[in-house]
TIDO-205460 format. One record per residue (C-alpha): z, x, y; residue number from 1; chain. Coordinates in nm, 4 decimals, padded with zeros to 6 digits, always signed. Example, Ala and Ser with C-alpha at 12.3 -4.5 7.8 and 13.67 -1.06 7.14 Angstrom:
2
<tilo><pz>+00.7800</pz><px>+01.2300</px><py>-00.4500</py><resi>1</resi><chain>A</chain></tilo>
<tilo><pz>+00.7140</pz><px>+01.3670</px><py>-00.1060</py><resi>2</resi><chain>A</chain></tilo>
***
This chain:
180
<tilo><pz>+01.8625</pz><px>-00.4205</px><py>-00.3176</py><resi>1</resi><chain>A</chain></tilo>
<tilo><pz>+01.5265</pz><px>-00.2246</px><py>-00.2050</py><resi>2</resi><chain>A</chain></tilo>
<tilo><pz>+01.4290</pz><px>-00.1846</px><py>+00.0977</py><resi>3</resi><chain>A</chain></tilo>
<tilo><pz>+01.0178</pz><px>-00.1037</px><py>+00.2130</py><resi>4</resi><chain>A</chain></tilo>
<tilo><pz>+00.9320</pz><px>+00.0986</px><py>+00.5281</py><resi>5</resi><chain>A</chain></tilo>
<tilo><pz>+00.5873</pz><px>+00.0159</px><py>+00.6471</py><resi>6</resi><chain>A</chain></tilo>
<tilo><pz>+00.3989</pz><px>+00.2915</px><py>+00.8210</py><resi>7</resi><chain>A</chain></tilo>
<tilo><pz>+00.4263</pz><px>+00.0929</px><py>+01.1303</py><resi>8</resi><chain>A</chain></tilo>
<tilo><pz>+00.8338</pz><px>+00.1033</px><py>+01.1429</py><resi>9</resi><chain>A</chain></tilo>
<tilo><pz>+00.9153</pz><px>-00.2591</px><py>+01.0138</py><resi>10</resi><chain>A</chain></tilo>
<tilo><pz>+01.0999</pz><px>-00.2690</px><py>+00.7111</py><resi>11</resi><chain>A</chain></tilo>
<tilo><pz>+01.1211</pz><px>-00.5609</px><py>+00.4759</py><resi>12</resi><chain>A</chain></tilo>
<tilo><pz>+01.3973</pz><px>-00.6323</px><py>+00.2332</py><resi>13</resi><chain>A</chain></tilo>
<tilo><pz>+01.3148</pz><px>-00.9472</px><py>+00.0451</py><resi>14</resi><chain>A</chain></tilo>
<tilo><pz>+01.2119</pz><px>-00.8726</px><py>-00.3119</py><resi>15</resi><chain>A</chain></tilo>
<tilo><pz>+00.9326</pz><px>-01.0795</px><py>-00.3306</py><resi>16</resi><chain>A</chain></tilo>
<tilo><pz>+00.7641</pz><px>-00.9928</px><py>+00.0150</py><resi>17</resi><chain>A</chain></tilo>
<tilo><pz>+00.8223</pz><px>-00.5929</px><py>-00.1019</py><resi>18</resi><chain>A</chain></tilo>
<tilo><pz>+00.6346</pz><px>-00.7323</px><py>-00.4570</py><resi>19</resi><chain>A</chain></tilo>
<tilo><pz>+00.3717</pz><px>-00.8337</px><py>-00.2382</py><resi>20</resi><chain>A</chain></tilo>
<tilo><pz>+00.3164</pz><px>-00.5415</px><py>-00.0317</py><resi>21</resi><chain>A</chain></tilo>
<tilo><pz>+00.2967</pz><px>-00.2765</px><py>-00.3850</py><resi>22</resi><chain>A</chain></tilo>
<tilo><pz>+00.0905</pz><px>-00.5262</px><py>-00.5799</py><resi>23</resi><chain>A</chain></tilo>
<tilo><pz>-00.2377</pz><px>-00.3380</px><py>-00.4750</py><resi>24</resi><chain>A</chain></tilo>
<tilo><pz>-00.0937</pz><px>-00.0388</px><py>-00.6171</py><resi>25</resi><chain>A</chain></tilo>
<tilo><pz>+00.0101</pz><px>-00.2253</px><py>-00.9242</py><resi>26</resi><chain>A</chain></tilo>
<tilo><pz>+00.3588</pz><px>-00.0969</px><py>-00.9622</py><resi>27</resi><chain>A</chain></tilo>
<tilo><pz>+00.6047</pz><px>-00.3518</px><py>-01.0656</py><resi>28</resi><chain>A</chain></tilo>
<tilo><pz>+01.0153</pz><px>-00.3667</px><py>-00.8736</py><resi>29</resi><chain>A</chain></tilo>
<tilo><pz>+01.2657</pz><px>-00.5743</px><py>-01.0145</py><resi>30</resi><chain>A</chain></tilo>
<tilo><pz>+01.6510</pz><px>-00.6085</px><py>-00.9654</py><resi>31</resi><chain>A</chain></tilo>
<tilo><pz>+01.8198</pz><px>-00.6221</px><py>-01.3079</py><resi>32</resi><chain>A</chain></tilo>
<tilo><pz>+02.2101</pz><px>-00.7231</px><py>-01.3485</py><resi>33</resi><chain>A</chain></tilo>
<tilo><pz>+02.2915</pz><px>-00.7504</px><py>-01.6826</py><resi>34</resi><chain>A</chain></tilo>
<tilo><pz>+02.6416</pz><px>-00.6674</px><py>-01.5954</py><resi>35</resi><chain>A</chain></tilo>
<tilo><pz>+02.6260</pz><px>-00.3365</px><py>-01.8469</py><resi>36</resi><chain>A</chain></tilo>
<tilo><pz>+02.7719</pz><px>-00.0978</px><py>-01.5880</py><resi>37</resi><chain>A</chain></tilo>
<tilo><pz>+03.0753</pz><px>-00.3175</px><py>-01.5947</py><resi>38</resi><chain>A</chain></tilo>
<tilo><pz>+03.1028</pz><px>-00.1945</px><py>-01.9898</py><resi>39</resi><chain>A</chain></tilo>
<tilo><pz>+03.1243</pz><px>+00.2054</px><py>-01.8637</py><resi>40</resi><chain>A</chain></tilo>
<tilo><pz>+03.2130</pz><px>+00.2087</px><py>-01.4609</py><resi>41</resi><chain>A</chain></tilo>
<tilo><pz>+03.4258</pz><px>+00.5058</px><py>-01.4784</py><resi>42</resi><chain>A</chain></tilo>
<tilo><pz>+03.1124</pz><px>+00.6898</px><py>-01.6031</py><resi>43</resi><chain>A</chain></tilo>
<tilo><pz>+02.8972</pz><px>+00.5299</px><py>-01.3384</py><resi>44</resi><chain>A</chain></tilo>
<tilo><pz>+03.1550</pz><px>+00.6580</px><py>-01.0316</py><resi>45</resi><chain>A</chain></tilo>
<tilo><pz>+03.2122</pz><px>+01.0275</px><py>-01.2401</py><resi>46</resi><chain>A</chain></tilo>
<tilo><pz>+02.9923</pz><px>+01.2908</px><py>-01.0748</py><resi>47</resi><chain>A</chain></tilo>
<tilo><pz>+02.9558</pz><px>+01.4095</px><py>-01.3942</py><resi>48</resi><chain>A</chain></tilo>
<tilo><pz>+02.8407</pz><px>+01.3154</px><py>-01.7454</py><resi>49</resi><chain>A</chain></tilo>
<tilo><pz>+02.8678</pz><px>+01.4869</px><py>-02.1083</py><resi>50</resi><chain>A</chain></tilo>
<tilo><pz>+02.5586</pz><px>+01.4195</px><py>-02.3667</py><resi>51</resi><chain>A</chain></tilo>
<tilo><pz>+02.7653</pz><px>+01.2212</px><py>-02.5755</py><resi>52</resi><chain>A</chain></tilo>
<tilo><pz>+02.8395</pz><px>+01.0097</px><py>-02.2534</py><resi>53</resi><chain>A</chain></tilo>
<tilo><pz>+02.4515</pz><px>+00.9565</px><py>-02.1767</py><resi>54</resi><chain>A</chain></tilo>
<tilo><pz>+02.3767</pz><px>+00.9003</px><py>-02.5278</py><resi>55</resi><chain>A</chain></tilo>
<tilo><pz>+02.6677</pz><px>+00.5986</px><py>-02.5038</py><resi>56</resi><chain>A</chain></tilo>
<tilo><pz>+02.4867</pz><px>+00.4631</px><py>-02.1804</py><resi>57</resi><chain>A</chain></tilo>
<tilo><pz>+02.0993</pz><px>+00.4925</px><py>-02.3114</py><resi>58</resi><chain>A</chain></tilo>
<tilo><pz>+02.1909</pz><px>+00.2893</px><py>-02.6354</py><resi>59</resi><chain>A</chain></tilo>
<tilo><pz>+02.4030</pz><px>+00.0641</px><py>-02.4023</py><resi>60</resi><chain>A</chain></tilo>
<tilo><pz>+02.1648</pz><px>+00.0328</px><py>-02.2104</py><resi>61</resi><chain>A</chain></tilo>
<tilo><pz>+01.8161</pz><px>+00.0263</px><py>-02.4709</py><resi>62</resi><chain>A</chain></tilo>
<tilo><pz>+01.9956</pz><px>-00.2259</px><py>-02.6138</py><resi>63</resi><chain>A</chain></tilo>
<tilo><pz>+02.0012</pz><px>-00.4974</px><py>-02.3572</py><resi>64</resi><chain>A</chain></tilo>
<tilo><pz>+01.6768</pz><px>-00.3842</px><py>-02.2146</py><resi>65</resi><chain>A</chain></tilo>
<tilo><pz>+01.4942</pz><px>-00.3810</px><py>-02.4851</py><resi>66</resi><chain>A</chain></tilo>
<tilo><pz>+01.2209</pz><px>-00.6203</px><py>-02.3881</py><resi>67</resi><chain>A</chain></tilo>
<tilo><pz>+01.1132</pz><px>-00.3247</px><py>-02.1197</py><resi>68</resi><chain>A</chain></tilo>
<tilo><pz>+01.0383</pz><px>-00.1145</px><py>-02.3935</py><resi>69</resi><chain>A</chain></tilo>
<tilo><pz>+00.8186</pz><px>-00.3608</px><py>-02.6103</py><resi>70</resi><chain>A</chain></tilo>
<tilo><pz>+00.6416</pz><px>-00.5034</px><py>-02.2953</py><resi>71</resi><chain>A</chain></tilo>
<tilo><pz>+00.5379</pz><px>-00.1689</px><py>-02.1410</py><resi>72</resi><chain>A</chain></tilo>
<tilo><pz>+00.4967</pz><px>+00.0761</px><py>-02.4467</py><resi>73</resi><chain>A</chain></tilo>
<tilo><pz>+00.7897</pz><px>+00.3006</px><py>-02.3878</py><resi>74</resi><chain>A</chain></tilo>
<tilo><pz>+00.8593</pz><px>+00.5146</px><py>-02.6784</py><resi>75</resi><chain>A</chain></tilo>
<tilo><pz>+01.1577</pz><px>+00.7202</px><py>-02.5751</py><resi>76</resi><chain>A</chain></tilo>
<tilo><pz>+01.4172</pz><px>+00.6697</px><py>-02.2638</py><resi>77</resi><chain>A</chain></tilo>
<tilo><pz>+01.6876</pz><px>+00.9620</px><py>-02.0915</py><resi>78</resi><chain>A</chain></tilo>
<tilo><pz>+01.9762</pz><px>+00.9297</px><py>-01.8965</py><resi>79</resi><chain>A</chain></tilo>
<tilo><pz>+01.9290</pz><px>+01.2004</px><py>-01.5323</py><resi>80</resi><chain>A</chain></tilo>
<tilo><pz>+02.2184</pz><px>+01.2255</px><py>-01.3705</py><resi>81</resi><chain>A</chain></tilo>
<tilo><pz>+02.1412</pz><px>+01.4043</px><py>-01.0127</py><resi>82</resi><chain>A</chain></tilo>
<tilo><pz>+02.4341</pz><px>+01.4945</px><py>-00.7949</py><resi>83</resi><chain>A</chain></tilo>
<tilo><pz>+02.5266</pz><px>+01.7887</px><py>-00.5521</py><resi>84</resi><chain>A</chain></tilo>
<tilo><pz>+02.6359</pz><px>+02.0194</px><py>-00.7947</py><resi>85</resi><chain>A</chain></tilo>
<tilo><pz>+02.3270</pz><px>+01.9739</px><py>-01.0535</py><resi>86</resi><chain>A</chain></tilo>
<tilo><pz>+02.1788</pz><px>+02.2565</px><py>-01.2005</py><resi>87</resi><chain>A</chain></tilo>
<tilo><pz>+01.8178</pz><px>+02.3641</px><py>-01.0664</py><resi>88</resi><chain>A</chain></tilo>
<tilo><pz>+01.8455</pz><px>+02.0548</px><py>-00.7652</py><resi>89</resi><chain>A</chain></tilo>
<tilo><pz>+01.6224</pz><px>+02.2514</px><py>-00.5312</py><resi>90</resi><chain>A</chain></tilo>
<tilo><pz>+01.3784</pz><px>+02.2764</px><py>-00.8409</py><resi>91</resi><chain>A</chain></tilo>
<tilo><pz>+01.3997</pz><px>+01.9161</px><py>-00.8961</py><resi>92</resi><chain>A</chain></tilo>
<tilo><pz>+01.3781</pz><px>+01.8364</px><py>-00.5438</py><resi>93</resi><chain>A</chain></tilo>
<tilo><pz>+01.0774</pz><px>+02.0715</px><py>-00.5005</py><resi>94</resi><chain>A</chain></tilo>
<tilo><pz>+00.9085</pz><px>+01.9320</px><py>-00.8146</py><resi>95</resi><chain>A</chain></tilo>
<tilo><pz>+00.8833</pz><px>+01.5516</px><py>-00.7188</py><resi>96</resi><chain>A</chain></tilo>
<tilo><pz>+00.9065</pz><px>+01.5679</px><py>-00.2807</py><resi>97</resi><chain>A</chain></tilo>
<tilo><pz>+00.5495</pz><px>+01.6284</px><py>-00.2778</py><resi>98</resi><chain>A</chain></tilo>
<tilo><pz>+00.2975</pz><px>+01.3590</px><py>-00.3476</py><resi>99</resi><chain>A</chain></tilo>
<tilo><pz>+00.1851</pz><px>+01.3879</px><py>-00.6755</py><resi>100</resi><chain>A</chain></tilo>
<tilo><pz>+00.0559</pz><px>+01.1231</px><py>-00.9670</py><resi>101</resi><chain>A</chain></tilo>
<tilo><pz>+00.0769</pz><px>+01.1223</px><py>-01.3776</py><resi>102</resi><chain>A</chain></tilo>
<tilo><pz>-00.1415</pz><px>+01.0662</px><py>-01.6525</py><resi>103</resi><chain>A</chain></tilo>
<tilo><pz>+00.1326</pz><px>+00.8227</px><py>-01.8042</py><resi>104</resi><chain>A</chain></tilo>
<tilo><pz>+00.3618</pz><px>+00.5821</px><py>-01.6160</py><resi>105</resi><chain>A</chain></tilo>
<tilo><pz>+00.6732</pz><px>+00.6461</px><py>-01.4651</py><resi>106</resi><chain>A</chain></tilo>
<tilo><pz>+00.9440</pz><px>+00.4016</px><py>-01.4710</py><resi>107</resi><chain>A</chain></tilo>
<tilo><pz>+01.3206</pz><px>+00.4072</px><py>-01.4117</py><resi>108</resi><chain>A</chain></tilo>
<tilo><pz>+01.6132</pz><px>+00.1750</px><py>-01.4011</py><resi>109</resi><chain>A</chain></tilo>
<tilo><pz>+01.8461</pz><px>+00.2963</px><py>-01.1502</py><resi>110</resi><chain>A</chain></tilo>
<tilo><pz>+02.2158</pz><px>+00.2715</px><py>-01.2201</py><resi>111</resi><chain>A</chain></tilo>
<tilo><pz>+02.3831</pz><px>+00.4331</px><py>-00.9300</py><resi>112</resi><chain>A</chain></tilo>
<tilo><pz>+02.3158</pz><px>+00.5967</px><py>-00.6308</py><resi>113</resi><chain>A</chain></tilo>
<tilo><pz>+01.9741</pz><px>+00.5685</px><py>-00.4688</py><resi>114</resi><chain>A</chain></tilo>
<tilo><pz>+01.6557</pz><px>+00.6934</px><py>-00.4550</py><resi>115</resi><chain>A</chain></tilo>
<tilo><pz>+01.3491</pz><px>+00.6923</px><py>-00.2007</py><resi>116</resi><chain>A</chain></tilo>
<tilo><pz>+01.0012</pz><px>+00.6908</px><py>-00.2960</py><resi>117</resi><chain>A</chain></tilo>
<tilo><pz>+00.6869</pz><px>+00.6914</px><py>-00.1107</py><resi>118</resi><chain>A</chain></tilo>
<tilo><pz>+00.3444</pz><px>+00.5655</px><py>-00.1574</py><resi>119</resi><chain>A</chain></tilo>
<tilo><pz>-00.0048</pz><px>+00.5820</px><py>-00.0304</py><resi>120</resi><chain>A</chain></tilo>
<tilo><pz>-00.1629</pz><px>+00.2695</px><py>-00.0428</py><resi>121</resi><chain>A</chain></tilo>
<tilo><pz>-00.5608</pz><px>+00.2092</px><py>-00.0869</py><resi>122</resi><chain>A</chain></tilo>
<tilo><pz>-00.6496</pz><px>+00.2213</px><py>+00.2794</py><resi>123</resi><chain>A</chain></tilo>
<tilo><pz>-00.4261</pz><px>+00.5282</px><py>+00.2390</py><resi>124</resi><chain>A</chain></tilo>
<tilo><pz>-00.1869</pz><px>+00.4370</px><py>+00.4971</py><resi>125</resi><chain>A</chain></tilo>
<tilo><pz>+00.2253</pz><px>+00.4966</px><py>+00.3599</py><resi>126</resi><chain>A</chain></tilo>
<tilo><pz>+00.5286</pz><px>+00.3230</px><py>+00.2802</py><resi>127</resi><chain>A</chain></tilo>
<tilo><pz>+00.8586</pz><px>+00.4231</px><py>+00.1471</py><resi>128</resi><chain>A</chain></tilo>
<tilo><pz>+01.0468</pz><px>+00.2472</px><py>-00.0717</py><resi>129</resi><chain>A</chain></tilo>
<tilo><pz>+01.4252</pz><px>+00.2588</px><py>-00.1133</py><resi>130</resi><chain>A</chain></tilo>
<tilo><pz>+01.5931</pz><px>+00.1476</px><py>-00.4575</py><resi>131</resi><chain>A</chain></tilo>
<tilo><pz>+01.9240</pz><px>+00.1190</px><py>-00.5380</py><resi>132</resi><chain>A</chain></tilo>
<tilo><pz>+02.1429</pz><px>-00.0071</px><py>-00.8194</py><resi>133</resi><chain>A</chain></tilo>
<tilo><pz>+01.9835</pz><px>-00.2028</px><py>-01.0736</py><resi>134</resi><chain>A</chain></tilo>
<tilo><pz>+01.6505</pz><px>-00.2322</px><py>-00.9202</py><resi>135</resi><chain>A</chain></tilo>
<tilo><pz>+01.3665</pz><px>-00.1489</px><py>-01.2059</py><resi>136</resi><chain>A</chain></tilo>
<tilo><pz>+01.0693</pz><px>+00.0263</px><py>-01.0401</py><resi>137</resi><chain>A</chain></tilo>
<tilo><pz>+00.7506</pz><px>+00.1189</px><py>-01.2828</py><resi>138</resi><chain>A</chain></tilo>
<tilo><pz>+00.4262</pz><px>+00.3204</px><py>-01.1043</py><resi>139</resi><chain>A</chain></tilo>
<tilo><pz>+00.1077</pz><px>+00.3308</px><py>-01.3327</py><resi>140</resi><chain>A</chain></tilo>
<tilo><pz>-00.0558</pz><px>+00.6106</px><py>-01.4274</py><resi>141</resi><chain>A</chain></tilo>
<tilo><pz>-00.2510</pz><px>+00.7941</px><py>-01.1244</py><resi>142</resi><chain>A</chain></tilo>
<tilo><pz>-00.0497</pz><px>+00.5890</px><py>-00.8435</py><resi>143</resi><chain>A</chain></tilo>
<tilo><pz>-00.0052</pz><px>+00.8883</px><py>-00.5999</py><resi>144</resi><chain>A</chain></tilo>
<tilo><pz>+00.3564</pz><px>+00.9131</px><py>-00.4826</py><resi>145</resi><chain>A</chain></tilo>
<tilo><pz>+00.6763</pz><px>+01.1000</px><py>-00.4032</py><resi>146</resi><chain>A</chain></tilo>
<tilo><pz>+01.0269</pz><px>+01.0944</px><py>-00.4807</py><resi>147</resi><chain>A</chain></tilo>
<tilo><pz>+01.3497</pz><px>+01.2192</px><py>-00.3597</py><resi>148</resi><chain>A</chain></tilo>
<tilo><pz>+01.6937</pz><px>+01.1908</px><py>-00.3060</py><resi>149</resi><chain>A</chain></tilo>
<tilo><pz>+01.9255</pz><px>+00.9494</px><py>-00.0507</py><resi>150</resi><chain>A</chain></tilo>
<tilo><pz>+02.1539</pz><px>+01.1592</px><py>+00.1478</py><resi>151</resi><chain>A</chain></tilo>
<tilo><pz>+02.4334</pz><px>+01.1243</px><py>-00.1187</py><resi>152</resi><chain>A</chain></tilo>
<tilo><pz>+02.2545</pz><px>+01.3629</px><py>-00.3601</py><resi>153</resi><chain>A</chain></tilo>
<tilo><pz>+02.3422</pz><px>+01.1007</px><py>-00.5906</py><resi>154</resi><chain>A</chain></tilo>
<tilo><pz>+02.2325</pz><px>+00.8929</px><py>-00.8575</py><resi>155</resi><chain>A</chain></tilo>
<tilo><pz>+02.1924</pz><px>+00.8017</px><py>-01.2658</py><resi>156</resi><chain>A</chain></tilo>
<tilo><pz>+01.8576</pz><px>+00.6704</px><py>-01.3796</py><resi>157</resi><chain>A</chain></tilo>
<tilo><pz>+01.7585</pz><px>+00.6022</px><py>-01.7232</py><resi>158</resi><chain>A</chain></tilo>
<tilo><pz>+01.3785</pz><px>+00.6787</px><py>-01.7542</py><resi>159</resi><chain>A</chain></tilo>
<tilo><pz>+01.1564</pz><px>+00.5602</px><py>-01.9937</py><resi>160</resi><chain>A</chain></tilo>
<tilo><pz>+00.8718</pz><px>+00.7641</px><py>-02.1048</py><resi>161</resi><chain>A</chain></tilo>
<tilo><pz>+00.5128</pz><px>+00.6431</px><py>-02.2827</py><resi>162</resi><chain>A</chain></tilo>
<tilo><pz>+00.4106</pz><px>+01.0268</px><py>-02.3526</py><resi>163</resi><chain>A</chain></tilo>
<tilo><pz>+00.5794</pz><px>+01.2830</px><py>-02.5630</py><resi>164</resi><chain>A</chain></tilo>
<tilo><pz>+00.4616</pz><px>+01.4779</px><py>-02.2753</py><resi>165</resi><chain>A</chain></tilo>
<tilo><pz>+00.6661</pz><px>+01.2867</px><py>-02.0243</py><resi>166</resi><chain>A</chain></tilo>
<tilo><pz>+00.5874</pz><px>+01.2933</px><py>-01.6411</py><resi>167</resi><chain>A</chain></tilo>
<tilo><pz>+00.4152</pz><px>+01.5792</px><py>-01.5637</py><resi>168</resi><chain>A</chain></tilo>
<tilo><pz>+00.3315</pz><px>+01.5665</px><py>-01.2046</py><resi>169</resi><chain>A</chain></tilo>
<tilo><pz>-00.0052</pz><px>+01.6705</px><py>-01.0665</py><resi>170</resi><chain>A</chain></tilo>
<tilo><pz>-00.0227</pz><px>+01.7582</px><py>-00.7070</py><resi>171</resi><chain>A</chain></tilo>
<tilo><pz>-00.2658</pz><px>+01.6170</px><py>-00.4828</py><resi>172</resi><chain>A</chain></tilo>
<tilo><pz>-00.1733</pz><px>+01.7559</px><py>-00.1514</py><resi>173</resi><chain>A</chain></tilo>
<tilo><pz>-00.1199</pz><px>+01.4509</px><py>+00.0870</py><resi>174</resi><chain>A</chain></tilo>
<tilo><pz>+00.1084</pz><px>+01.5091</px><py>+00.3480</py><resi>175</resi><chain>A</chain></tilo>
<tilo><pz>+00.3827</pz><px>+01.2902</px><py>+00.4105</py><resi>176</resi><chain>A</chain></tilo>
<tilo><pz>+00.3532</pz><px>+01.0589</px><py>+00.7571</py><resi>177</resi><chain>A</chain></tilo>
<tilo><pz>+00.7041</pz><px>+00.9344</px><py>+00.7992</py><resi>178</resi><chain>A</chain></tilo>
<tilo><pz>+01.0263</pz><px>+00.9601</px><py>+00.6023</py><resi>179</resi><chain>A</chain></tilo>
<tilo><pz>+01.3032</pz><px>+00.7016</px><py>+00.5895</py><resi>180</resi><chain>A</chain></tilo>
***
């Protein structure tokens, strides 16, 4: 389950409470277990994944969630599958580390692994948000945030896209206050 770090140090891990605390922001965090990753767990511990693989886990996985996709627009989802040995990681890493926003939302349903994501909040103080398996996180458009990786260097998110263009970040140059 998530878990928020406020600027101040406390952390809260109760779902609704960490609800409360991104509402201003709008984004939405949810913990999903439709039990689908008990269909494919061998794929969900491989490090690895072929395209036909991810192609069997999106439809899996479109398929039980498809009330995501009519309720927020999506028109196309992906399978990323991040993990020490990925291609271009330092690219990746470098790409979304540094607070940024995007023109279209970004939303993700984490399968495995983690990820940490930070925030800055009207009053532009911080928090950092960690998500883990099954949790559903979706940032509107222009919501200025971060991403990055646990220490694992591992994870497998499907992302769901309402632009052809995808999530193309634009930088805004806030500097980071804490980390987790």
């Amino acid at each position: 389950m998530a878990i928020l770090l406020l600027e101040d140090g406390t952390t809260e891990s109760d779902l609704s409470a960490i609800a409360h605390e991104l509402e201003p922001l709008g984004i939405k965090l949810r913990h999903y277990d439709p039990g689908t990753s008990l269909l494919f767990p061998e794929l969900m511990e491989q490090e690895t994944v072929t395209d036909v693989e991810k192609h069997h886990i999106v439809g899996l996985h479109n398929s039980v969630f498809e009330f995501l996709q009519q309720e927020n627009g999506y028109l196309w989802s992906d399978l990323l599958n991040i993990h020490p040995g990925s291609p271009n990681l330092e690219t990746w890493m470098a790409t979304y580390g540094s607070y940024h926003t995007h023109n279209a939302a970004e939303a993700i349903y984490l399968l495995a692994g983690e990820i940490i994501y930070g925030f800055v909040k009207p009053d532009r103080t911080q928090v950092q948000l960690l998500i883990t398996s099954q949790d559903y996180l979706h940032i509107p458009a222009g919501v200025e945030h971060w991403c990055s990786f646990s220490a694992s260097l591992h994870f497998k998110v499907i992302r769901y896209f309402t632009t052809v263009e995808g999530w193309m970040p634009i930088y805004t140059g806030t500097h980071q206050q804490f980390k987790i």
